[in-house]
ZAVEX-83215 format. One record per residue (C-alpha): residue in one letter; x, z, y; chain. Coordinates in nm, 2 decimals, padded with zeros to 4 digits, always signed. Example, Ala and Ser with C-alpha at 12.3 -4.5 7.8 and 13.67 -1.06 7.14 Angstrom:
BEGIN
ATOM	A	+01.23	+00.78	-00.45	A
ATOM	S	+01.37	+00.71	-00.11	A
***
This chain:
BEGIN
ATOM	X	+20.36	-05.81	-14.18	A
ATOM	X	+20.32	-05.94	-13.85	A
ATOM	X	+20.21	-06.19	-13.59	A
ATOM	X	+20.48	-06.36	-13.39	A
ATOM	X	+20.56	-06.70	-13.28	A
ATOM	X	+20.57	-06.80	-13.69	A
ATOM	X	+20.17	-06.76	-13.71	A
ATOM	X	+20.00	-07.03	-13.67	A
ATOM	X	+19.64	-06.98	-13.49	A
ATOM	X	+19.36	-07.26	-13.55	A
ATOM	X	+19.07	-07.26	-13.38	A
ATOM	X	+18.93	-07.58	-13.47	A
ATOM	X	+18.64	-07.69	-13.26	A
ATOM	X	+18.57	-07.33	-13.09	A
ATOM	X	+18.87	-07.32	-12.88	A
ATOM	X	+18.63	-07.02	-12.71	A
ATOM	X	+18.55	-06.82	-12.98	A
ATOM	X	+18.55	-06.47	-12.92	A
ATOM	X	+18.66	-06.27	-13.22	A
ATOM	X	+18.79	-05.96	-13.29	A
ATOM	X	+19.16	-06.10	-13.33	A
ATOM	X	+19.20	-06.10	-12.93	A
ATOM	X	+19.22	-05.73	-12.93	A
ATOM	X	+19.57	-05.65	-13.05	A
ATOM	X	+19.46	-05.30	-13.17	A
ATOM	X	+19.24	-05.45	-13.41	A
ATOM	X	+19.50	-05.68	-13.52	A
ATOM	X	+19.71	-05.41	-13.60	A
ATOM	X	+19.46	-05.23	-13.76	A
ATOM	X	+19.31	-05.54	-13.99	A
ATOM	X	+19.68	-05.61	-14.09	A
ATOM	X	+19.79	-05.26	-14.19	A
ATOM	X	+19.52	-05.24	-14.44	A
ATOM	X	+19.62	-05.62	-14.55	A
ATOM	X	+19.96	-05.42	-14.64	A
ATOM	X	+19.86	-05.13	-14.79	A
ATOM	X	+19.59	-05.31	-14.99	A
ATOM	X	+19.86	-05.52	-15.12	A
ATOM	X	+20.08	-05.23	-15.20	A
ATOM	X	+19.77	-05.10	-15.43	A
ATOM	X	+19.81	-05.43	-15.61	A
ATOM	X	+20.22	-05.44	-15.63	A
ATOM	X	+20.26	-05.70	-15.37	A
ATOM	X	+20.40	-05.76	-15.06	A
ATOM	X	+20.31	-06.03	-14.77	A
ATOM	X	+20.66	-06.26	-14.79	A
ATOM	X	+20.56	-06.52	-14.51	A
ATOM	X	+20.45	-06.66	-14.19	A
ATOM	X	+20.07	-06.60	-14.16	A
ATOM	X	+19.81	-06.87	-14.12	A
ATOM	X	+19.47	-06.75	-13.89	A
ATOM	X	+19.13	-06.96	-13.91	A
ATOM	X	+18.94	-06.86	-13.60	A
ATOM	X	+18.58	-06.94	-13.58	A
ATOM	X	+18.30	-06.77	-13.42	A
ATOM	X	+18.15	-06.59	-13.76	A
ATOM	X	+18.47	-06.52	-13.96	A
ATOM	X	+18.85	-06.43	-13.92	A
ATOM	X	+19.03	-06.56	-14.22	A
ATOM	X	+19.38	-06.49	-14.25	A
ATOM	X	+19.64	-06.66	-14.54	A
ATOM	X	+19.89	-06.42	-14.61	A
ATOM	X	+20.17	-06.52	-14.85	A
ATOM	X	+20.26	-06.30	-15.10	A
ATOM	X	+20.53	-06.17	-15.37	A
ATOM	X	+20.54	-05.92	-15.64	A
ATOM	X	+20.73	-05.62	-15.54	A
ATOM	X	+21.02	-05.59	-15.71	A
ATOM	X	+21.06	-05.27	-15.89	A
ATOM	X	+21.25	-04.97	-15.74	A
ATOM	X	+21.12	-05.08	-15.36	A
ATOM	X	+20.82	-04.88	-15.37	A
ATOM	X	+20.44	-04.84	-15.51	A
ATOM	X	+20.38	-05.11	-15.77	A
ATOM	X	+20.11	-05.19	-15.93	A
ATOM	X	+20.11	-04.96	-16.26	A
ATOM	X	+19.80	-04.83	-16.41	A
ATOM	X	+19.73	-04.56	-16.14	A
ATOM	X	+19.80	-04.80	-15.83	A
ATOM	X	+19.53	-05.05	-16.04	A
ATOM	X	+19.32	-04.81	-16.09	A
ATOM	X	+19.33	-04.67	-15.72	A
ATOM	X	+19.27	-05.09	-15.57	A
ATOM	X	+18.95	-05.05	-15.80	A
ATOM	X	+18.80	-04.81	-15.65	A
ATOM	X	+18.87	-04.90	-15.31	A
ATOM	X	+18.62	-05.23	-15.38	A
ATOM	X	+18.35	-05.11	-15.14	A
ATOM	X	+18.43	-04.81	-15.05	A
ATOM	X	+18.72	-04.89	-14.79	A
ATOM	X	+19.09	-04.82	-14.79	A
ATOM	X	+19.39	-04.67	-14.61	A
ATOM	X	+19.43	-04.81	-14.26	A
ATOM	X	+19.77	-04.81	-14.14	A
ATOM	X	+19.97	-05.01	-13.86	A
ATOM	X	+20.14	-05.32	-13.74	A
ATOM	X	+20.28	-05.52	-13.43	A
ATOM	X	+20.08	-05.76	-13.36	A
ATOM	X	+20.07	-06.07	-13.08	A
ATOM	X	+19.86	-06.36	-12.98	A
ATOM	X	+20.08	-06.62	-13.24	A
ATOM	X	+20.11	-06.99	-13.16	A
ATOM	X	+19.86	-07.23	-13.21	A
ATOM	X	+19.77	-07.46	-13.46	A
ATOM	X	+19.54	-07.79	-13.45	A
ATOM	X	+19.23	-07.83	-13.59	A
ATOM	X	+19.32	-07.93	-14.00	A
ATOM	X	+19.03	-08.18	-14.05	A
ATOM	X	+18.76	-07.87	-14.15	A
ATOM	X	+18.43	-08.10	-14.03	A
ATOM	X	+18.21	-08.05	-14.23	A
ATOM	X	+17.90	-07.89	-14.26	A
ATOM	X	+17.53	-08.06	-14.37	A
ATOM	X	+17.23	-08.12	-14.15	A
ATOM	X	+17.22	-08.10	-13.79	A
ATOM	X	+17.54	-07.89	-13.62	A
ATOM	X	+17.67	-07.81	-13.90	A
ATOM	X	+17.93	-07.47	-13.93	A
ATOM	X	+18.19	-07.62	-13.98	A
ATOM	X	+18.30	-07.62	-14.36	A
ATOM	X	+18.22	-07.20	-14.37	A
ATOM	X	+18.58	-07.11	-14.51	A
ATOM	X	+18.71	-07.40	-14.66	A
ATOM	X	+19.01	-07.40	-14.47	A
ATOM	X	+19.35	-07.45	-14.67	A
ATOM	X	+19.64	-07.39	-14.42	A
ATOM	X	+19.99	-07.62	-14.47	A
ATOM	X	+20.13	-07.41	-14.70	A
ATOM	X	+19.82	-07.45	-14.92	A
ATOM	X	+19.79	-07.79	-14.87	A
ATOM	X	+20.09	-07.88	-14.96	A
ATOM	X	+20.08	-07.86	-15.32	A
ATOM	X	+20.32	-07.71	-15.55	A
ATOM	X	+20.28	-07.34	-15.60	A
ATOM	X	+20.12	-07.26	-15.27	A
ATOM	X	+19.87	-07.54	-15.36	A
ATOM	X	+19.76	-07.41	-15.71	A
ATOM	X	+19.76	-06.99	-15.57	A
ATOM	X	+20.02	-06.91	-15.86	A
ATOM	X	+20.37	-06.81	-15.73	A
ATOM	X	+20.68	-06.99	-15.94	A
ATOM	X	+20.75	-06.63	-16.06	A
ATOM	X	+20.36	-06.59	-16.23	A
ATOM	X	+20.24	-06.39	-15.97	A
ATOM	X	+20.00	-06.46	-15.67	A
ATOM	X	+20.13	-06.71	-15.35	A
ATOM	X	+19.89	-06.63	-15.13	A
ATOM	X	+19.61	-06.40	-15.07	A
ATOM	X	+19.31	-06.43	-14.78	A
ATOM	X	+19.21	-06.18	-14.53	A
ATOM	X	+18.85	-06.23	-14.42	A
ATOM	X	+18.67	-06.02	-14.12	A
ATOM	X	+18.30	-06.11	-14.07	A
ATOM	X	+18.03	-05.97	-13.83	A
ATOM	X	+17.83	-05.68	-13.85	A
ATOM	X	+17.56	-05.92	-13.95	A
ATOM	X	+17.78	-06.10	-14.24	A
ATOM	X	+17.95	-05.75	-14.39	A
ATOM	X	+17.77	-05.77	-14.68	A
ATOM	X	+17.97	-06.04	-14.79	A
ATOM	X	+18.28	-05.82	-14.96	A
ATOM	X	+18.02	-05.58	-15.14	A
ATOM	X	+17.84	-05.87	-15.27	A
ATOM	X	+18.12	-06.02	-15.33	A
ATOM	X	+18.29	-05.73	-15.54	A
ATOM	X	+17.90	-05.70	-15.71	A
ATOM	X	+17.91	-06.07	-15.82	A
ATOM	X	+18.27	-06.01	-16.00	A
ATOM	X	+18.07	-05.78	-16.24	A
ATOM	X	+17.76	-05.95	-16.29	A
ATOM	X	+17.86	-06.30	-16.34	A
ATOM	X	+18.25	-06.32	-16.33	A
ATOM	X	+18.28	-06.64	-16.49	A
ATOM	X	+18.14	-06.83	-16.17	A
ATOM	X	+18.31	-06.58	-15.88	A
ATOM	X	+18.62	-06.47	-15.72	A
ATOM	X	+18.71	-06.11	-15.82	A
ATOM	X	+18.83	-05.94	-15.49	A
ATOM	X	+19.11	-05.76	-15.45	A
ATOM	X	+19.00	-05.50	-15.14	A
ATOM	X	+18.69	-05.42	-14.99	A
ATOM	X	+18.61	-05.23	-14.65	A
ATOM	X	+18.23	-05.26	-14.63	A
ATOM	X	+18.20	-05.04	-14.29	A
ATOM	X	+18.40	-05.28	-14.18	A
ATOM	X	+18.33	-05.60	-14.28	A
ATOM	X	+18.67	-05.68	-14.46	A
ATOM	X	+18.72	-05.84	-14.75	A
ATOM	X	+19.07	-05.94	-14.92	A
ATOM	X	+19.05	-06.24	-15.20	A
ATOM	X	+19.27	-06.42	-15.44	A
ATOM	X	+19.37	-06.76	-15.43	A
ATOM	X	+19.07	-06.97	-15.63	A
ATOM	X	+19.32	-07.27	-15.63	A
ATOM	X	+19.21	-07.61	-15.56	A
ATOM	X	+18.92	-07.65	-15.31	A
ATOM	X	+18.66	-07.93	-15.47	A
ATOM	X	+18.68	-08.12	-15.12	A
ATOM	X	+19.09	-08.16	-15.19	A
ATOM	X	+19.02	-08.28	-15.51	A
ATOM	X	+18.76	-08.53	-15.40	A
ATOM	X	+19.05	-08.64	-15.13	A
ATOM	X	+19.32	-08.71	-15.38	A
ATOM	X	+19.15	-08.85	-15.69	A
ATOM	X	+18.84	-09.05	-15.84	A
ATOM	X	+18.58	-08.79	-15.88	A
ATOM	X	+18.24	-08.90	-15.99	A
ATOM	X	+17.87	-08.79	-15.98	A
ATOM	X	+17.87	-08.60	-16.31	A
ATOM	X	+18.15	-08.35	-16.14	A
ATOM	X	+17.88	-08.28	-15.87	A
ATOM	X	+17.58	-08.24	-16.17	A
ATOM	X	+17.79	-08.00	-16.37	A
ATOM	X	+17.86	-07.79	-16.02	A
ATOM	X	+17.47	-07.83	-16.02	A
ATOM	X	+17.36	-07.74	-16.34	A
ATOM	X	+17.62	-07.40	-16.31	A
ATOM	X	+17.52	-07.29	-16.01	A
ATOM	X	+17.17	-07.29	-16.10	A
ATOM	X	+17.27	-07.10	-16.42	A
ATOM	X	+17.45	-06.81	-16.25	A
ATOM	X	+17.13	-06.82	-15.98	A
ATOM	X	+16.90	-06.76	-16.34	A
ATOM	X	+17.12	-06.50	-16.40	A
ATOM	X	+17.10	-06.33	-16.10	A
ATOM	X	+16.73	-06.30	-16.10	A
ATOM	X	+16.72	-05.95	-16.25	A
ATOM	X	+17.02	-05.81	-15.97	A
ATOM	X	+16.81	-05.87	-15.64	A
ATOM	X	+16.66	-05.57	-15.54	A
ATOM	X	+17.03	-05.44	-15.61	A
ATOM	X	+17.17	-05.75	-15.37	A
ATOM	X	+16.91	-05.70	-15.12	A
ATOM	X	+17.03	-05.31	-15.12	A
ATOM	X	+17.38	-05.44	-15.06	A
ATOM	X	+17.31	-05.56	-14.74	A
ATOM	X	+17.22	-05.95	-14.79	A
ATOM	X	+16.91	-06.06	-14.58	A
ATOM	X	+16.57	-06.09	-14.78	A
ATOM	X	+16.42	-06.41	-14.71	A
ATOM	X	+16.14	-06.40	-15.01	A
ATOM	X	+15.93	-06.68	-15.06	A
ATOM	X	+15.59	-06.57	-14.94	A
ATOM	X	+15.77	-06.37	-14.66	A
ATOM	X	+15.91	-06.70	-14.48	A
ATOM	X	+15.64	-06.76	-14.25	A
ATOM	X	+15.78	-06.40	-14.09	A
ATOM	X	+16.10	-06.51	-14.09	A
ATOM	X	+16.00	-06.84	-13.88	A
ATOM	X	+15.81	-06.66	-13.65	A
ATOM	X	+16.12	-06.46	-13.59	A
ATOM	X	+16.33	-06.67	-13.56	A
ATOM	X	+16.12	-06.91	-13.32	A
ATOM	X	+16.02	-06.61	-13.10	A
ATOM	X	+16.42	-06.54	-13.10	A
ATOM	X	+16.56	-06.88	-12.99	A
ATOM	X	+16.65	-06.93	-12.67	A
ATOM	X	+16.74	-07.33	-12.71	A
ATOM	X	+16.45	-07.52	-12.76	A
ATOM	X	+16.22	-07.68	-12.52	A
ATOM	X	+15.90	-07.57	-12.47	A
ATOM	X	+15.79	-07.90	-12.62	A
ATOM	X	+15.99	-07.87	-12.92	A
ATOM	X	+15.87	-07.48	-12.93	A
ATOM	X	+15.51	-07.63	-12.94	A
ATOM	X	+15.63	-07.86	-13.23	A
ATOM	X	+15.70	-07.56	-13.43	A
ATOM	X	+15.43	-07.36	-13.37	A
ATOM	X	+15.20	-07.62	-13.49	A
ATOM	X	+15.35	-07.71	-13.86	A
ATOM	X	+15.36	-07.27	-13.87	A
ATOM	X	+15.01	-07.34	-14.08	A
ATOM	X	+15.15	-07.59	-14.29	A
ATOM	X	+15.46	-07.36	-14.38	A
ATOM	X	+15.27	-07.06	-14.50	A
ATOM	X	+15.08	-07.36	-14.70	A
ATOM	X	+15.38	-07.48	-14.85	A
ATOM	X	+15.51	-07.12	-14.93	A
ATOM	X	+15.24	-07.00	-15.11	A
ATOM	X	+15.23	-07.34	-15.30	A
ATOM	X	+15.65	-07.26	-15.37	A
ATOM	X	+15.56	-06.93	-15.46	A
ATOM	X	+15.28	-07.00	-15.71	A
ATOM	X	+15.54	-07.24	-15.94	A
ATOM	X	+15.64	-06.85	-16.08	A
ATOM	X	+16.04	-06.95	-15.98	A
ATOM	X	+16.16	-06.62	-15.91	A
ATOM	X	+16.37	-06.51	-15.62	A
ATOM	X	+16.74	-06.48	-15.65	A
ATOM	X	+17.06	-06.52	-15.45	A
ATOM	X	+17.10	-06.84	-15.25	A
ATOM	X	+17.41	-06.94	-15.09	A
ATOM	X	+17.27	-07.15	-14.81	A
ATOM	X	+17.59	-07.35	-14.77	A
ATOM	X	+17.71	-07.44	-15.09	A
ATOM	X	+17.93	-07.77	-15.01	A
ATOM	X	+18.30	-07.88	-15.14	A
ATOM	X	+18.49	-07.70	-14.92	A
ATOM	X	+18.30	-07.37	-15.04	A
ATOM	X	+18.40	-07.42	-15.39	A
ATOM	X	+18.70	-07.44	-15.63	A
ATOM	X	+18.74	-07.64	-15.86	A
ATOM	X	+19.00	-07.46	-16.13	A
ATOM	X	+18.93	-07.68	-16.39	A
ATOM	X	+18.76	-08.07	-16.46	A
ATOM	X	+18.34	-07.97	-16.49	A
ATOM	X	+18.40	-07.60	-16.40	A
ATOM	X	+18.38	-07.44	-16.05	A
ATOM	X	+18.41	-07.10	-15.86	A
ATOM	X	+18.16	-07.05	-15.57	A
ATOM	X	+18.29	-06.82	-15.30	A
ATOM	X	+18.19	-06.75	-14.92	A
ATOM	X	+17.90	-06.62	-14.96	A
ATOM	X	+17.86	-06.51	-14.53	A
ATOM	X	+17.54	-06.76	-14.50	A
ATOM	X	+17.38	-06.59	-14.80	A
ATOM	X	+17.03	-06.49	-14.85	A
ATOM	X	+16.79	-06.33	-15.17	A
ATOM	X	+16.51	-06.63	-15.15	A
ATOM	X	+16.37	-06.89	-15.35	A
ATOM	X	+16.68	-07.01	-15.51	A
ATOM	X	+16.59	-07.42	-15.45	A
ATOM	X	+16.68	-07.34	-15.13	A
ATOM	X	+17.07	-07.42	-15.24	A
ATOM	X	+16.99	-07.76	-15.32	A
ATOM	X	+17.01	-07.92	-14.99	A
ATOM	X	+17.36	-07.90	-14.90	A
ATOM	X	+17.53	-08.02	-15.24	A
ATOM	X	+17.30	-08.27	-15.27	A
ATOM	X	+17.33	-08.42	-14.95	A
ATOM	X	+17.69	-08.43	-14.96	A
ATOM	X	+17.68	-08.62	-15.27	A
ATOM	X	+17.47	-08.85	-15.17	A
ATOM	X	+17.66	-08.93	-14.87	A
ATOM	X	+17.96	-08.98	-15.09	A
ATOM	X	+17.80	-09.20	-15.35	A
ATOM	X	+17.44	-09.32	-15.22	A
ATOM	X	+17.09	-09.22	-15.27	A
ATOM	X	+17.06	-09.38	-15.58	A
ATOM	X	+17.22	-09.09	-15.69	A
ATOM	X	+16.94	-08.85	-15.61	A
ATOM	X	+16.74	-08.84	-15.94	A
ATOM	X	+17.01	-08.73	-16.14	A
ATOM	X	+17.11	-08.43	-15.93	A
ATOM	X	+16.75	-08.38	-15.89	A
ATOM	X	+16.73	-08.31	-16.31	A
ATOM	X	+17.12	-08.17	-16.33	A
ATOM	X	+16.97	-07.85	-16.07	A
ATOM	X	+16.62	-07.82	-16.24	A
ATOM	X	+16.78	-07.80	-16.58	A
ATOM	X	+16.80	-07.46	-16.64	A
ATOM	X	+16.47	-07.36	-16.46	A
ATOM	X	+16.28	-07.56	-16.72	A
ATOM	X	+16.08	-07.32	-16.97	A
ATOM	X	+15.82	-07.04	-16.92	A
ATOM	X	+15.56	-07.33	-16.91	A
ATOM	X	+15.68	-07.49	-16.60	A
ATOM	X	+15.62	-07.88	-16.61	A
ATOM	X	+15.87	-08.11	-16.47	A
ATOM	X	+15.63	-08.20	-16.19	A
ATOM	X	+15.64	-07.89	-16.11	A
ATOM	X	+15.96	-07.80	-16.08	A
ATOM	X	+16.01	-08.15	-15.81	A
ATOM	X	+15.74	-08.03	-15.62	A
ATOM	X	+15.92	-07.72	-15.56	A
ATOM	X	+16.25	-07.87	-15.50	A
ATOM	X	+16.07	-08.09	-15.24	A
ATOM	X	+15.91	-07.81	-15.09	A
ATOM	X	+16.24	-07.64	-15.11	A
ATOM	X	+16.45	-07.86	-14.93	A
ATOM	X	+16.25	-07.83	-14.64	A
ATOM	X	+16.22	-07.46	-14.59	A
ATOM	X	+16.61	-07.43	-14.71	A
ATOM	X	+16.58	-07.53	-14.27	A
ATOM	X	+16.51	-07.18	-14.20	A
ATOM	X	+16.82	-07.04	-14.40	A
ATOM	X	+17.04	-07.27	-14.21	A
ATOM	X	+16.87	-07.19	-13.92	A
ATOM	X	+16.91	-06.79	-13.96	A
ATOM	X	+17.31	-06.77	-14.08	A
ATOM	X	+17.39	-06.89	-13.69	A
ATOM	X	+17.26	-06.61	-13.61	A
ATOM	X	+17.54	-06.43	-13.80	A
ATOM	X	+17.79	-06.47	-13.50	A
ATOM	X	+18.05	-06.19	-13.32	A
ATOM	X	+17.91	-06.10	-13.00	A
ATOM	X	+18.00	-06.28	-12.71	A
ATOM	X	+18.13	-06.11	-12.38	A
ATOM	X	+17.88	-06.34	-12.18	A
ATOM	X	+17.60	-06.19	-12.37	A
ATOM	X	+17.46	-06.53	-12.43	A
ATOM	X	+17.30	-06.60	-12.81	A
ATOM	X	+17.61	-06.77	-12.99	A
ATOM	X	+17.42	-07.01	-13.21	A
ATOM	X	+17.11	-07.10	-12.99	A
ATOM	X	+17.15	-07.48	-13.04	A
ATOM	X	+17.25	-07.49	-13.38	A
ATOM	X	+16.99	-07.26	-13.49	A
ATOM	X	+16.72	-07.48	-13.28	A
ATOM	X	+16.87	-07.81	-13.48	A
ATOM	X	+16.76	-07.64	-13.80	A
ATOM	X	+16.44	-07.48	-13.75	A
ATOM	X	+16.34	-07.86	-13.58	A
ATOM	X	+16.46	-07.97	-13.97	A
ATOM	X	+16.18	-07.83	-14.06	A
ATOM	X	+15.91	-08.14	-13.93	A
ATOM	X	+16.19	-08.41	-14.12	A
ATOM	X	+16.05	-08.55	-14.46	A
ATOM	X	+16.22	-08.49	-14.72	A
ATOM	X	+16.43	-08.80	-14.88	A
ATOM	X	+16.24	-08.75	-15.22	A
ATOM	X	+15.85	-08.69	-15.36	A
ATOM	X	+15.75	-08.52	-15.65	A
ATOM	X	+15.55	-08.77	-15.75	A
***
């Protein structure tokens, strides 16, 4: 496995991007544990590879085939068993040429919700993928994988494989199970999910109920989550708790660098009102839980017709878990209208009803929600590589959000 004039290198809308892929050593490195994780798993990379640049991930689509027996390691019981245990606790690092690779256009990744928007997380689907055929569904003519992805985040996003590898076991039904972890490393290799919801929404009639059932499951496997968040906030993933968001404002105010001092003086004087509003979340009894903070159709699958598999989790957060609501919803309501609205609204809240909360009650806290979900948004631009300049990679975007946070939102409880 290599890069040569074959790989194709988008960069989308961050031509500058600095990320650890310039550095040809690291290339190697990354790509020589891509091999011998796939060697743990009785495959072998069989193609040209496909890099996503952007300035909080490296995501690589790496075509693959079983390996044939006779031509080394397969994948029998002890290989298995040795790929299980690597999930979080690293693997072999070995090496392979590496060079810069040709460049590709940006595939149509917009995306995003809300003011500057990153760019559709890693919803990227390279040519191959995007194709159709076997490439398109992840399932090789033979029966075995087409392609697996390679995903390198920074030192602020590496909880994202552990977590990752922790959701296959609590709630596999909703999650990609992944096939290599390297936590001190930030690495994480993945299966193909399939079909991305945002391809299907391209090339066939898709109606509001598909985006309610995405709701009401989501929601579900965010119930079931309630009792694992100490163990997610041990993995790594940032605590945002309800009644601790005023501190996390004030950080991330005091740490912005964008706004004006006009706007800084905006946000200084709703700080009041926040700690209002989350003591007002707080007392609704809705625990915290995991919250994706970016959970739109490019960050889904969609295997089947009503069911869905959430992946990316880089933006994530253990917080009040309304905070979710903002990006599906607003997608679909951009899709279909705000007339729309209500329905999501109850499809969400569904599985939070109980434990004597009223229906009131559970609007009022998706209204109050909506708003605070700002400061999530807000706090994953933050998760950026470092930039050689020094300068704070995120500054503007960060300063859209946080200014989110004096926007109404589009419903009232009531």
């Amino acid at each position: 496995m290599r890069v040569d004039d074959t790989t194709v290198v988008d960069r989308g809308r961050y031509p500058d991007a600095a990320t650890p892929w310039e550095r040809e050593s690291w290339r190697a490195e990354a790509l020589g544990w891509v091999a011998d994780s796939l060697t743990a798993h009785g495959l072998h990379a069989s193609g040209a590879l496909e890099v996503r640049l952007r300035p909080w991930s490296v995501l690589v689509r790496v075509p693959v085939e079983q390996r044939a027996a006779g031509t080394g390691r397969t994948a029998g019981p002890e290989r298995k068993a040795g790929a299980e245990q690597a999930v979080g606790a690293g693997a072999v690092v070995g090496g392979a040429p590496a060079t810069a690779g040709r460049q590709a256009t940006d595939p149509g990744a917009a995306t995003g919700v809300g003011p500057a928007p990153r760019s559709g997380g890693e919803s990227w689907v390279g040519p191959a993928a995007r194709s159709g055929g076997a490439a398109g569904t992840g399932t090789a003519v033979g029966g075995g994988p087409a392609a697996v992805w390679f995903k390198a985040t920074p030192a602020a996003s590496a909880f994202e494989g552990p977590l990752t590898a922790a959701l296959a076991r609590w709630v596999p039904e909703h999650v990609l199970r992944p096939l290599a972890v390297d936590a001190a490393r930030g690495w994480v290799l993945l299966p193909d999910g399939g079909d991305l919801f945002r391809s299907v929404l391209a090339r066939e009639p898709v109606g509001p109920r598909d985006w309610e059932a995405l709701l009401r499951q989501y929601a579900s496997m965010q119930y079931d989550l309630i009792p694992h968040a100490d163990a997610i906030e041990r993995l790594g993933v940032p605590a945002a708790r309800t009644l601790d968001l005023p501190e996390v404002f004030d950080e991330l105010l005091a740490g912005n660098s964008a706004l004006t001092p006009q706007e800084r003086a905006r946000l200084e004087g709703v700080r009041p009102r926040l700690a209002d509003w989350c003591a007002e979340l707080a007392s609704v009894g809705v625990p915290d839980t995991l919250d994706h903070a970016d959970l739109h159709d490019g960050q889904l699958f969609r295997p089947a017709p009503g069911r869905f598999t959430f992946f990316d989790w880089g933006d994530a957060a253990v917080s009040h878990p309304f905070c979710s609501l903002r990006v599906p919803v607003e997608r679909a309501v951009d899709r279909y209208g705000p007339q729309v609205l209500p329905r999501l609204l109850d499809a969400y809240l569904e599985p939070w009803a109980g434990d004597g909360r009223t229906a009131a009650q559970l609007r009022r806290a998706a209204e109050l929600a909506w708003r605070l979900s700002a400061l999530g948004r807000a706090a994953s631009w933050g998760r950026m590589f470092p930039h050689g300049s020094g300068a704070a990679p995120g500054a503007a975007q960060g300063a859209a959000w946080l200014l989110e946070l004096l926007a109404e939102p589009p419903f009232r409880a009531g």
